[in-house]
Backbone as a ProteinNet text record, in pm:
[ID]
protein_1_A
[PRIMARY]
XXXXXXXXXXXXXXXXXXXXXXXXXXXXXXXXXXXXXXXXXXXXXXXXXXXXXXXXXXXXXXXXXXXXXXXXXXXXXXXXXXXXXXXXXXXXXXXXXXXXXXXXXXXXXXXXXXXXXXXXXXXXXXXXXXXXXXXXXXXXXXXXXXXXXXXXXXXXXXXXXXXXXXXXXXXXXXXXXXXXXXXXXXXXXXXXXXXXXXXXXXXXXXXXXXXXXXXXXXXXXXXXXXXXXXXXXXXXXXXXXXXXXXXXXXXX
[TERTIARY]
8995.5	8955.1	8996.3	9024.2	9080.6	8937	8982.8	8825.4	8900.4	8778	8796.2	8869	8884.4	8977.2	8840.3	8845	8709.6	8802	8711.4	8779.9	8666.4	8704.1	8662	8670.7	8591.2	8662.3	8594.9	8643.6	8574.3	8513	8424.9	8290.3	8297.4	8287.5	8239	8464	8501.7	8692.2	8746	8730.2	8757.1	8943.1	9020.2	9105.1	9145.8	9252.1	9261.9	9325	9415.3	9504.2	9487.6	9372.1	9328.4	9238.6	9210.3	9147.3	9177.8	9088.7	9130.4	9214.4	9212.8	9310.8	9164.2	9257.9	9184.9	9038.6	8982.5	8798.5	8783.5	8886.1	8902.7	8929.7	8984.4	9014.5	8899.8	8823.9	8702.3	8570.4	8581.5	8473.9	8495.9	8596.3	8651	8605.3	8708.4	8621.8	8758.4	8875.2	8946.7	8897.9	8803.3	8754.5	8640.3	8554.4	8488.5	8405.3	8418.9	8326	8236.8	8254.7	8173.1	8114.8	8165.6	8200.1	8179.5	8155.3	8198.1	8187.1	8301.3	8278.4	8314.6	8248.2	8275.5	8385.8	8448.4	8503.6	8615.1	8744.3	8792.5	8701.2	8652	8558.8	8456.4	8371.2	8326.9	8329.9	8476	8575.4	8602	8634.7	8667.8	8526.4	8416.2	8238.5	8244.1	8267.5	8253.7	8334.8	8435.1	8525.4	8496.8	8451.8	8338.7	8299.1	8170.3	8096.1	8071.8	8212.7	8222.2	8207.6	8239	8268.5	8342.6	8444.6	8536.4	8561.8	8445.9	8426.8	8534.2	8635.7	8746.2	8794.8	8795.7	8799.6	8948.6	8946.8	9143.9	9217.6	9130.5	9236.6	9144.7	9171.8	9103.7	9164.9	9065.5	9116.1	9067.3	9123.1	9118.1	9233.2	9154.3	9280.8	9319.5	9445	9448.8	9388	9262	9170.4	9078.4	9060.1	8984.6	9071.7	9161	9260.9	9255.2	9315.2	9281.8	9368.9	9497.2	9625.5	9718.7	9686.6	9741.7	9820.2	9918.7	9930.7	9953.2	10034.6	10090	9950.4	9849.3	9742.5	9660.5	9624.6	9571.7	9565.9	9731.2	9792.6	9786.6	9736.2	9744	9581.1	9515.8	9350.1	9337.2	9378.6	9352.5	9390.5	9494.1	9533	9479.5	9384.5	9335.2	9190.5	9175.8	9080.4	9094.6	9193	9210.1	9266.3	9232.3	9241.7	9380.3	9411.8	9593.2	9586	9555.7	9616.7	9566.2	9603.1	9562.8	9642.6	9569.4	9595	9604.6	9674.6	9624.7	9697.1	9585.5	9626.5	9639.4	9764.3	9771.8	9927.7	9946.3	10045.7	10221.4	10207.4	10330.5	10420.9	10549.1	10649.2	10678.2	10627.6	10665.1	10593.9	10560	10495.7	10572.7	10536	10579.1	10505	10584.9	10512.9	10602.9	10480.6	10588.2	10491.1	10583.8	10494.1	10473.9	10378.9	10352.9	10311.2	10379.7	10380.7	10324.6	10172.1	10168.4	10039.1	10090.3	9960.6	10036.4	9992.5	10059.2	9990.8	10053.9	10036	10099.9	10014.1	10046	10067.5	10178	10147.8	10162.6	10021.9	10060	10007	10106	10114.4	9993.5	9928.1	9774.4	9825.3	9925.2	9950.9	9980.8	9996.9	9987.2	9923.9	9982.2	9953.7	9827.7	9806.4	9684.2	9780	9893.8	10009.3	10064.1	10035.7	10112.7	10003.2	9883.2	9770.5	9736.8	9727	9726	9798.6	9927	10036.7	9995.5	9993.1	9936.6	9832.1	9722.1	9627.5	9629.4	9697.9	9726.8	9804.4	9875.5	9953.1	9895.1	9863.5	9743.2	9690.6	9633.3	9504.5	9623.6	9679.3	9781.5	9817.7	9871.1	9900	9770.2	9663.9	9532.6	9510.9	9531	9498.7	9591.6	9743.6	9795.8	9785	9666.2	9638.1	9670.4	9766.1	9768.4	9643.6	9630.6	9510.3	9605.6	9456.5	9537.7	9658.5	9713.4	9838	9940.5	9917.4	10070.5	10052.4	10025.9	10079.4	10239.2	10290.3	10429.4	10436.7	10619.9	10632.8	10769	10808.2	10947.5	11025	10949.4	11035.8	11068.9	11193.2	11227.7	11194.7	11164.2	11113.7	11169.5	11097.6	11120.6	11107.9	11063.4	10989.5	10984.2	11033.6	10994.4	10917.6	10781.7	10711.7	10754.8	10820.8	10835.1	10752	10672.5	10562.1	10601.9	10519.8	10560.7	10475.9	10397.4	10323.3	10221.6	10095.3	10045.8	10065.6	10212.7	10255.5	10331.6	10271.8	10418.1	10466.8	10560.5	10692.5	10711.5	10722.4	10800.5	10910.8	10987	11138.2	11180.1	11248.9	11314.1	11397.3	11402	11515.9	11658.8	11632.9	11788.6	11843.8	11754.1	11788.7	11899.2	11871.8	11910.3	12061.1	12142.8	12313.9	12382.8	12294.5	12353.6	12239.5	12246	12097	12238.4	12184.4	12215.9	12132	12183.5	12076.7	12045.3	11965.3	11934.9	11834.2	11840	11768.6	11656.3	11550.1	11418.3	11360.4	11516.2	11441.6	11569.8	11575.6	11711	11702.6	11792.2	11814	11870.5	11763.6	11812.5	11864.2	11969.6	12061.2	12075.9	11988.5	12026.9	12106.4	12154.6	12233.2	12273.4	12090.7	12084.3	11986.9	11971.3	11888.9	11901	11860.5	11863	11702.9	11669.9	11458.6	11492.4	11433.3	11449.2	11320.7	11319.4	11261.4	11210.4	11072.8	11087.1	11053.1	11179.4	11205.5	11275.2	11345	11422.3	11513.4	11674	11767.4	11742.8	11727.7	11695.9	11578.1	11416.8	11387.5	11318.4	11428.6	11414.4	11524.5	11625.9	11719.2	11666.1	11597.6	11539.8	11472.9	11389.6	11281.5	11428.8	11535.5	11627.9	11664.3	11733.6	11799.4	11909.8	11991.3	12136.9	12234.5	12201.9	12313.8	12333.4	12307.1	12314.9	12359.6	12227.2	12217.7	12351	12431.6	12525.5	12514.6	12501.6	12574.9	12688	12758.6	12922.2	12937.9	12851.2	12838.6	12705.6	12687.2	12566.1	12469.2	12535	12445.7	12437.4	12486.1	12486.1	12488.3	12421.2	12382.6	12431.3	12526.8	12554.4	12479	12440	12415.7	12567.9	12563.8	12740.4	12699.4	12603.6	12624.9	12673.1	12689.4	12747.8	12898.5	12902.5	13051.3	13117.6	13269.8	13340.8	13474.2	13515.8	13621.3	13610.6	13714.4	13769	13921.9	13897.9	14041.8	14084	14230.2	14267.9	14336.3	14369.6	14486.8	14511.7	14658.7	14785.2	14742.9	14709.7	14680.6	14529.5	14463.9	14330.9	14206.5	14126.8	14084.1	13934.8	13883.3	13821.5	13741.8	13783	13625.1	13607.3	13503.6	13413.5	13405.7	13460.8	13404	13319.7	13246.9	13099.7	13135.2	13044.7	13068.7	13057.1	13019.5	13005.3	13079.4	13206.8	13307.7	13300.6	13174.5	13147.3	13230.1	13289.6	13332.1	13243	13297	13172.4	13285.8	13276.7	13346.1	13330.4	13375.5	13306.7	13366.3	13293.8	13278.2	13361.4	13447.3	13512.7	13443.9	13285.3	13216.7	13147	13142.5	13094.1	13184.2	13303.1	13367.4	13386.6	13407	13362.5	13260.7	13193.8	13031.5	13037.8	13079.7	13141.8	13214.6	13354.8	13415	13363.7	13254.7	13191.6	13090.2	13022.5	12930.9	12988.2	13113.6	13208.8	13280.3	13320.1	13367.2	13504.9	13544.7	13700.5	13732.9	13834.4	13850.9	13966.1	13891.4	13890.3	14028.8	14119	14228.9	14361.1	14336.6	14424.8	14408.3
9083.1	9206.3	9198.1	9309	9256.8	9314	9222.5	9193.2	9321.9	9364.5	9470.1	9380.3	9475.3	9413	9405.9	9268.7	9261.3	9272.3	9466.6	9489.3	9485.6	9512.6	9506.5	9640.2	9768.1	9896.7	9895.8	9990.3	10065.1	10166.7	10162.3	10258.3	10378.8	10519.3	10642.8	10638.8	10622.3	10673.4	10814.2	10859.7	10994.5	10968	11077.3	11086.5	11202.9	11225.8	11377.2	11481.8	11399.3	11496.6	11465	11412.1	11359.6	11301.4	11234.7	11108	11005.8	10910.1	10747.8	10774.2	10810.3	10807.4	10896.8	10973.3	11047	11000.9	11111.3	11126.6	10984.2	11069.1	10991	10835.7	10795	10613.4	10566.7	10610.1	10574.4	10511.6	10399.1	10330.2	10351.6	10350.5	10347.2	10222.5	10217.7	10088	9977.7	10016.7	9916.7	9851.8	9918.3	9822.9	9791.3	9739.1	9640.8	9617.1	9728.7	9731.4	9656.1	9541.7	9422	9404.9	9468.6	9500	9636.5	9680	9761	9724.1	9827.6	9745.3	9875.7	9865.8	10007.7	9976.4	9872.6	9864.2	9657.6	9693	9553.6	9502.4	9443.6	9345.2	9281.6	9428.8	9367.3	9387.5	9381.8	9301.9	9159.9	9095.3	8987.8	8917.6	8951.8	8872	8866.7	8947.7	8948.6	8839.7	8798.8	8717.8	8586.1	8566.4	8463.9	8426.2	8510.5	8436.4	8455.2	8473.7	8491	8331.3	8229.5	8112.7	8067.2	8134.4	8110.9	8208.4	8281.6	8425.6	8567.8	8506.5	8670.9	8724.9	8861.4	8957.4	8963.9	8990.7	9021.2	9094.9	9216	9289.7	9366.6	9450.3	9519.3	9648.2	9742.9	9895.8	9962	9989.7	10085.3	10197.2	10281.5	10376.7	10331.1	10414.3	10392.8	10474	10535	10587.6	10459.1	10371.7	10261.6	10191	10242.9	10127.1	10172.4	10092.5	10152.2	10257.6	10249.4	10325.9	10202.2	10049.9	9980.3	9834.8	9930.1	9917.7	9755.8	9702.7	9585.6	9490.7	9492.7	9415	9465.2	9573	9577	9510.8	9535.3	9447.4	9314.6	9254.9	9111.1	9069.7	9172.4	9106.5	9175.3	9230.5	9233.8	9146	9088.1	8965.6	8814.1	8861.6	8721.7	8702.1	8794.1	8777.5	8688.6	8650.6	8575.1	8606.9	8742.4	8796.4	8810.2	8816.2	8823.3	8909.9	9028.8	9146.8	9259.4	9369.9	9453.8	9595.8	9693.5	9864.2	9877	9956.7	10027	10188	10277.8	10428	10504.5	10586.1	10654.1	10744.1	10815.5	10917.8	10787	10736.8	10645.6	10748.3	10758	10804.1	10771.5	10621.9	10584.4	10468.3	10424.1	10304.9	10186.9	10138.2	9977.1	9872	9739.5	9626.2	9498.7	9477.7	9392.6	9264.1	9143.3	8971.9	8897.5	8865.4	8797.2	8632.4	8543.5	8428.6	8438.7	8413.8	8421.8	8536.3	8637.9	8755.1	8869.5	8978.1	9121.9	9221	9292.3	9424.5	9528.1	9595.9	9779.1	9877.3	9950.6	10064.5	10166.6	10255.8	10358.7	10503	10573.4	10698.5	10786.5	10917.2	10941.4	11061.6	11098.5	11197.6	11100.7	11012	10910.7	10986.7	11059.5	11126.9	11033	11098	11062.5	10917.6	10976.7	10851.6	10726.9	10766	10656.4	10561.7	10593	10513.8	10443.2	10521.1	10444.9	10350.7	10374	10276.5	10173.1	10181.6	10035	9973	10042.3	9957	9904.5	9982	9924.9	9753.7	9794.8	9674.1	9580.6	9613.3	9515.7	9400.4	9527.3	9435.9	9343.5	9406.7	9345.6	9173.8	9160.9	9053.9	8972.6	9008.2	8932.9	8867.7	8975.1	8929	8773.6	8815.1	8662.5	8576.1	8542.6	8437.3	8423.3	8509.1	8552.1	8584.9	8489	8535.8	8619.2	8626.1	8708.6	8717	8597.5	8569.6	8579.5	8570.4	8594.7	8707.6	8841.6	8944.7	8952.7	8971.4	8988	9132.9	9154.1	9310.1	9269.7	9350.8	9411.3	9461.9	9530.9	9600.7	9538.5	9557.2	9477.9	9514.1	9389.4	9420.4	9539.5	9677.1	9750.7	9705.6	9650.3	9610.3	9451.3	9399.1	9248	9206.3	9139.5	9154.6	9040.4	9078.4	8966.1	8917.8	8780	8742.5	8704.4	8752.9	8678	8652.1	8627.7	8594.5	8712.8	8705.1	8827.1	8951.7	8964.9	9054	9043.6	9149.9	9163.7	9294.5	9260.1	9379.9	9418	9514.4	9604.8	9608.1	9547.9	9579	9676.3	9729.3	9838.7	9787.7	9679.7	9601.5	9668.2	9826.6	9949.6	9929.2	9889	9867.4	9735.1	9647.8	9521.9	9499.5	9476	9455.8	9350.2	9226.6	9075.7	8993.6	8905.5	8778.6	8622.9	8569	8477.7	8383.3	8227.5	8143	8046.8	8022.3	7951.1	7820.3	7732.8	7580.7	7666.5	7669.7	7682.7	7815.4	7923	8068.4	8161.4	8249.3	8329	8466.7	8483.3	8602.4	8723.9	8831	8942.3	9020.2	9076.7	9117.5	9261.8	9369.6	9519	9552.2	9698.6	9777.8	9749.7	9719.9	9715.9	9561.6	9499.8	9353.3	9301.3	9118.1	9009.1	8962.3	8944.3	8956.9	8782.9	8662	8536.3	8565.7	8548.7	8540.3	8411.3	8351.6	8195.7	8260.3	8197.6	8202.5	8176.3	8097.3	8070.4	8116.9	8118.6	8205.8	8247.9	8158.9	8139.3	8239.1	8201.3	8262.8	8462.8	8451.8	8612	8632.4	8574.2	8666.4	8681.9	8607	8685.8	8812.9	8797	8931.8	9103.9	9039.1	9170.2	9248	9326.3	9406.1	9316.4	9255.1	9194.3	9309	9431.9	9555.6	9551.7	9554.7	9591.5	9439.2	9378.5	9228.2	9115.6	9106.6	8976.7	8862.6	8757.9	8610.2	8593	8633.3	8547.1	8452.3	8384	8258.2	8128.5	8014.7	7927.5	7990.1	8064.7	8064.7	8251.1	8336.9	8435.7	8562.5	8710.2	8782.5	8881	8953.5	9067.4	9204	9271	9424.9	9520.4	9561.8	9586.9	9778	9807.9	9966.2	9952.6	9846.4	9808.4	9753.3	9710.8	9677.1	9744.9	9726.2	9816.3	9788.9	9652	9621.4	9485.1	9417.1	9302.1	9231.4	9161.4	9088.3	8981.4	8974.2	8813.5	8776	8614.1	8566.8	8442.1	8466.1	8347.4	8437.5	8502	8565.8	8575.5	8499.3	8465	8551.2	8619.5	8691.9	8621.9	8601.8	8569.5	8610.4	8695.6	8804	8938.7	8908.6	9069.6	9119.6	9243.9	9300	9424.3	9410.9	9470.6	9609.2	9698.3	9866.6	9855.4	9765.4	9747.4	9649.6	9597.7	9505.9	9405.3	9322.5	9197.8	9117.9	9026.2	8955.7	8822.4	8808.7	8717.8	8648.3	8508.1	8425.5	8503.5	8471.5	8461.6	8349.2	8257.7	8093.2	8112	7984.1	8011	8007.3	7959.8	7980.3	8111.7	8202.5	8318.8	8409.5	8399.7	8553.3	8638.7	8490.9	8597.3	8684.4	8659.8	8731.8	8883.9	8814.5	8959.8	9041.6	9005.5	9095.7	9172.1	9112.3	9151.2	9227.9	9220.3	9337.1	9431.8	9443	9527.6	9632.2	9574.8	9609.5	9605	9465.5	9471.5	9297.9	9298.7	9220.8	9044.1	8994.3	8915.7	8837.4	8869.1	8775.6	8869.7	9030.2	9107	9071.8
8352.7	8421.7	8568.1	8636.4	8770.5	8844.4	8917.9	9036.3	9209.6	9244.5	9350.4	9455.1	9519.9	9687.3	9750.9	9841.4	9918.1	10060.3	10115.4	10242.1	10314.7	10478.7	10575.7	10609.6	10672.7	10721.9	10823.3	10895.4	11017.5	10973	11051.2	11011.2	11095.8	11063.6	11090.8	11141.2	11030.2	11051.8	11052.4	11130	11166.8	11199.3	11194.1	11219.3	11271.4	11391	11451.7	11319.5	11269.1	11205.7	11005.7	10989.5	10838.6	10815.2	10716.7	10628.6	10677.4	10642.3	10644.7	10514.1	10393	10304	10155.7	10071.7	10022.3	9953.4	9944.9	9913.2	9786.9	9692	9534	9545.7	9630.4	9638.3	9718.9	9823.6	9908.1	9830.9	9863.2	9751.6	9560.3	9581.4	9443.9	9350.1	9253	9124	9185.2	9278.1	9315.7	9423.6	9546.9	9678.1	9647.7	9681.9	9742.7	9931.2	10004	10114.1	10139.2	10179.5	10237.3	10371.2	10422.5	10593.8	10671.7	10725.4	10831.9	10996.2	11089.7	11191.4	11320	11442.9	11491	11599.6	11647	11748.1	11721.1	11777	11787.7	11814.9	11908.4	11935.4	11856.1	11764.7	11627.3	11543	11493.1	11432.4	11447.7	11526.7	11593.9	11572.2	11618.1	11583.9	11433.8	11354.3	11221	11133.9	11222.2	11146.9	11201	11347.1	11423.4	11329	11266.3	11168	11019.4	11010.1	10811.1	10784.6	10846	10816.3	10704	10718.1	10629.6	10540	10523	10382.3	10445	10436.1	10548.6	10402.6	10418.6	10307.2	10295.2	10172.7	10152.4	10245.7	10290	10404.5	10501	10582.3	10690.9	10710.8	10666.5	10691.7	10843.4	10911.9	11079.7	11101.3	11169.9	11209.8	11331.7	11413.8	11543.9	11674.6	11563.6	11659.9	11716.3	11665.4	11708.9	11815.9	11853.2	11954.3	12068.8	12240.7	12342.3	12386.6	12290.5	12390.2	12445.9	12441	12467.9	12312.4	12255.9	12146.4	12115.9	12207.4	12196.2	12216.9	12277.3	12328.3	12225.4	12143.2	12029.1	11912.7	11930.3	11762.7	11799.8	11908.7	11951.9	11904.5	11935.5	11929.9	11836.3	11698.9	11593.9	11523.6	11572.7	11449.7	11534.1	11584.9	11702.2	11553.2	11453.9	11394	11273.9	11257.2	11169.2	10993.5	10983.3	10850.2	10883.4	10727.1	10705.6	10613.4	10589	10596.6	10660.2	10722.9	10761.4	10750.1	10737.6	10699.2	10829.6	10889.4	11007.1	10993.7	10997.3	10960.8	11124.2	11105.6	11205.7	11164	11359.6	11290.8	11325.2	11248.8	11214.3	11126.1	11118.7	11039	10857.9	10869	10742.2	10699.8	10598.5	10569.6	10605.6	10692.2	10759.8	10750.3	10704.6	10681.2	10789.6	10874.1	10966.1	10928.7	10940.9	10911.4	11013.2	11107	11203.7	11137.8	11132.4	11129.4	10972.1	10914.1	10816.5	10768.5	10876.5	10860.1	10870.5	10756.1	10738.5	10789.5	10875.1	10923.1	10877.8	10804.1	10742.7	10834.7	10853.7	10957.4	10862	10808.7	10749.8	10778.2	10778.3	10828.7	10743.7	10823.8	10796.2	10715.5	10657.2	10574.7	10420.2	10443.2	10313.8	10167.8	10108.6	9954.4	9854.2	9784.2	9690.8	9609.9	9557	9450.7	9545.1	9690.8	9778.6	9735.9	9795.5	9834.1	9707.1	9615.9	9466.9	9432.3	9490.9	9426.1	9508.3	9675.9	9719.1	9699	9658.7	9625	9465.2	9408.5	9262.5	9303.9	9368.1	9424.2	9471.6	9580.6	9635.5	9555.6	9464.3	9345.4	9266.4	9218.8	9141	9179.6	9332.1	9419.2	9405.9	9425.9	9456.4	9278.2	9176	9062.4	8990.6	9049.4	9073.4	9107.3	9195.4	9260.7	9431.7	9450.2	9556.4	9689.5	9798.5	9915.6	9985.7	10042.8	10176.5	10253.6	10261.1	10339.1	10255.6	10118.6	10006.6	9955.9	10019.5	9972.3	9935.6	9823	9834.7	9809.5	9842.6	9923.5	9881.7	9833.8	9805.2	9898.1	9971.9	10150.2	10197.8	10273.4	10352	10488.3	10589.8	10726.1	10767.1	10821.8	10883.3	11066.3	11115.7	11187	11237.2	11348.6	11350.9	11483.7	11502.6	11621.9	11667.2	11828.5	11874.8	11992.4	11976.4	12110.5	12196.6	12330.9	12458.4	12498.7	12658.8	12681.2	12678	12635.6	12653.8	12548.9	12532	12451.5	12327.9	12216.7	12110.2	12089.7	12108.4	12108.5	11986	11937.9	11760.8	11792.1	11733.4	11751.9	11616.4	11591.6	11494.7	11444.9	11308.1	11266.6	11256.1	11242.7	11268.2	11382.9	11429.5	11637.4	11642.8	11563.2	11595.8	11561.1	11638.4	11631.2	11545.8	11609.4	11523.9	11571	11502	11481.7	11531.8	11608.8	11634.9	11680.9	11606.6	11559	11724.8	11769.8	11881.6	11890.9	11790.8	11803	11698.4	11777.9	11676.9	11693.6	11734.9	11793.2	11732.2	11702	11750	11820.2	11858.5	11913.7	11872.1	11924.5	11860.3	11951.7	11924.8	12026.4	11968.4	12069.1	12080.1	12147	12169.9	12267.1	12386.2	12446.9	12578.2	12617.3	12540.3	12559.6	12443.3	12473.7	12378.2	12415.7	12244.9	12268.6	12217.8	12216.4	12177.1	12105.1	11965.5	11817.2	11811.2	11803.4	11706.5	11590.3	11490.5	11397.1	11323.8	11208	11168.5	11091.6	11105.4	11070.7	10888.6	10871.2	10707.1	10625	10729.6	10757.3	10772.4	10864.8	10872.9	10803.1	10723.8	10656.6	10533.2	10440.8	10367.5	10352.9	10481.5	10522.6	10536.4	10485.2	10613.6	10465.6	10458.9	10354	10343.1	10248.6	10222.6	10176.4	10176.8	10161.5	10356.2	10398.8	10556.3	10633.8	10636.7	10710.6	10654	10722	10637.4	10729.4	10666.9	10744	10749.7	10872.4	10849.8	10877.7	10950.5	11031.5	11008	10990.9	10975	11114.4	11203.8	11276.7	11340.4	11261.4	11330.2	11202.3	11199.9	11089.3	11152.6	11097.8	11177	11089.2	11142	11099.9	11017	10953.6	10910.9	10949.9	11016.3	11095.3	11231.1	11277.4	11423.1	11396.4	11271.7	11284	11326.8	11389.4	11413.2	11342.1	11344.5	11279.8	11236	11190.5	11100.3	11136.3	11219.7	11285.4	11196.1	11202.2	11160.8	11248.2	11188.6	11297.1	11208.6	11224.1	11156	11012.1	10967.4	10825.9	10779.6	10788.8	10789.6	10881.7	10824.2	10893.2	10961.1	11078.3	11164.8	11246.2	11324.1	11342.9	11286.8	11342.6	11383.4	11494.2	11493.4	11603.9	11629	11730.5	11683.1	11786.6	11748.8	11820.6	11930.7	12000.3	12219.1	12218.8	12137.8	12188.3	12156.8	12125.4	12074.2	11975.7	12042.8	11915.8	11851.8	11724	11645.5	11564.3	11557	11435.9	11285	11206.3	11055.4	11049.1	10941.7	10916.7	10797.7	10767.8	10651.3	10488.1	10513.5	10396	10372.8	10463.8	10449.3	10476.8	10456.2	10447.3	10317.2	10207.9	10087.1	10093.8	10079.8	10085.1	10172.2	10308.8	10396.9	10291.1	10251.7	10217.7	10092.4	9967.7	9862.1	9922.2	9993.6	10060.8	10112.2	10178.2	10201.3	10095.3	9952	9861.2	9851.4	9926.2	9972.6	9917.9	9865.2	9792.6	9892.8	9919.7	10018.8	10030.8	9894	9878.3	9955.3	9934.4	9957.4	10127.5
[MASK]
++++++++++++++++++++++++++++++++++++++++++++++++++++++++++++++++++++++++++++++++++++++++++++++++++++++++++++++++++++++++++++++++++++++++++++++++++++++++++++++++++++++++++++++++++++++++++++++++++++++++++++++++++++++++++++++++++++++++++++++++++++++++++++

């Protein structure tokens, strides 16, 4: 028999423009309401003293937040739980992975079949044996938070040009700046789409919507070059792969 999701919510969830998510799933036969909580802060006491008892996930809108998004999403995941909902007017359902804790960004027009399907899911993951921290997810990172001091940044993985590998960090290199990631190349390339994201290099992932072209030299083809000029090796063990994601047949 599958056992309920043991959540955490915020209490009295009003939203400007909706629901926390429809009437029909609210205390349904899939959750479990163990918790309620009126403010971050207790949130954060509640998980103080679960002593260990932290519920599978945590439902809040972003009416509970200050306006200071990045310092929010910092002292919400200062609580320890590894997963979290967070409802608001977001565009699209986003799942970004902070080390080994998931953050939901889901948008407050979210349909009666969306919400079903994730919590069908949800349960599903938990009924595997799966805690809190091994939700698995089929999506690929929309989203990658990167920390600094004080702060984490959302980067827009569409945003990102080429991944290049840097000791025990890499760098993600946009338009107009390079953000230093700890993380490992290996890593975050799983987390990426492999129709888009390629490795040409042991140490570098290019985006193939920034490509611009495909150089050789002596016959052998060798870089990339990227839409702001960039040039990039490809390694001689990864150009097949380039050219099969390409649909170009690597011998011609």
């Amino acid at each position: 028999m599958s056992r309920k999701i043991d959540v955490w919510m915020q209490n009295n969830k009003p939203l400007t423009n909706g629901t926390f998510f429809p009437a029909e799933l609210d205390d349904s036969a899939l959750l479990a309401v163990s918790r309620q909580f009126d403010s971050l802060e207790h949130l954060h006491e509640l998980s103080g003293k679960a002593d260990g008892q932290l519920p599978d996930c945590v439902f809040l809108t972003t009416d509970l937040l200050s306006g200071q998004f990045e310092k929010d999403i910092f002292t919400i995941l200062s609580s320890g739980i590894q997963c979290y909902f967070v409802v608001g007017d977001f565009p699209s359902h986003q799942v970004c992975q902070i080390e080994q804790q998931y953050l939901h960004l889901v948008p407050c027009d979210h349909s009666y079949n969306d919400w079903l399907d994730l919590l069908l899911w949800l349960q599903s993951s938990l009924n595997k044996g799966y805690q809190g921290n091994g939700i698995a997810t089929d999506n690929y990172s929309k989203v990658i938070p990167v920390r600094s001091v004080g702060r984490i940044k959302l980067v827009a993985v569409d945003d990102i040009m080429w991944i290049q590998g840097a000791a025990n960090y890499v760098e993600l290199h946009l338009a107009n700046q390079m953000l230093l990631h700890r993380d490992t190349m290996s890593s975050l390339e799983r987390r990426l789409n492999s129709d888009k994201f390629i490795r040409i290099h042991r140490s570098t992932i290019v985006n193939l919507d920034y490509v611009r072209e495909i150089s050789s030299e002596l016959g052998r083809y060798t870089l990339v070059e990227m839409n702001n000029g960039k040039e990039l090796k490809i390694g001689n063990a990864y150009r097949k792969s380039l050219f099969n994601a390409l649909g170009i047949d690597a011998a011609s």
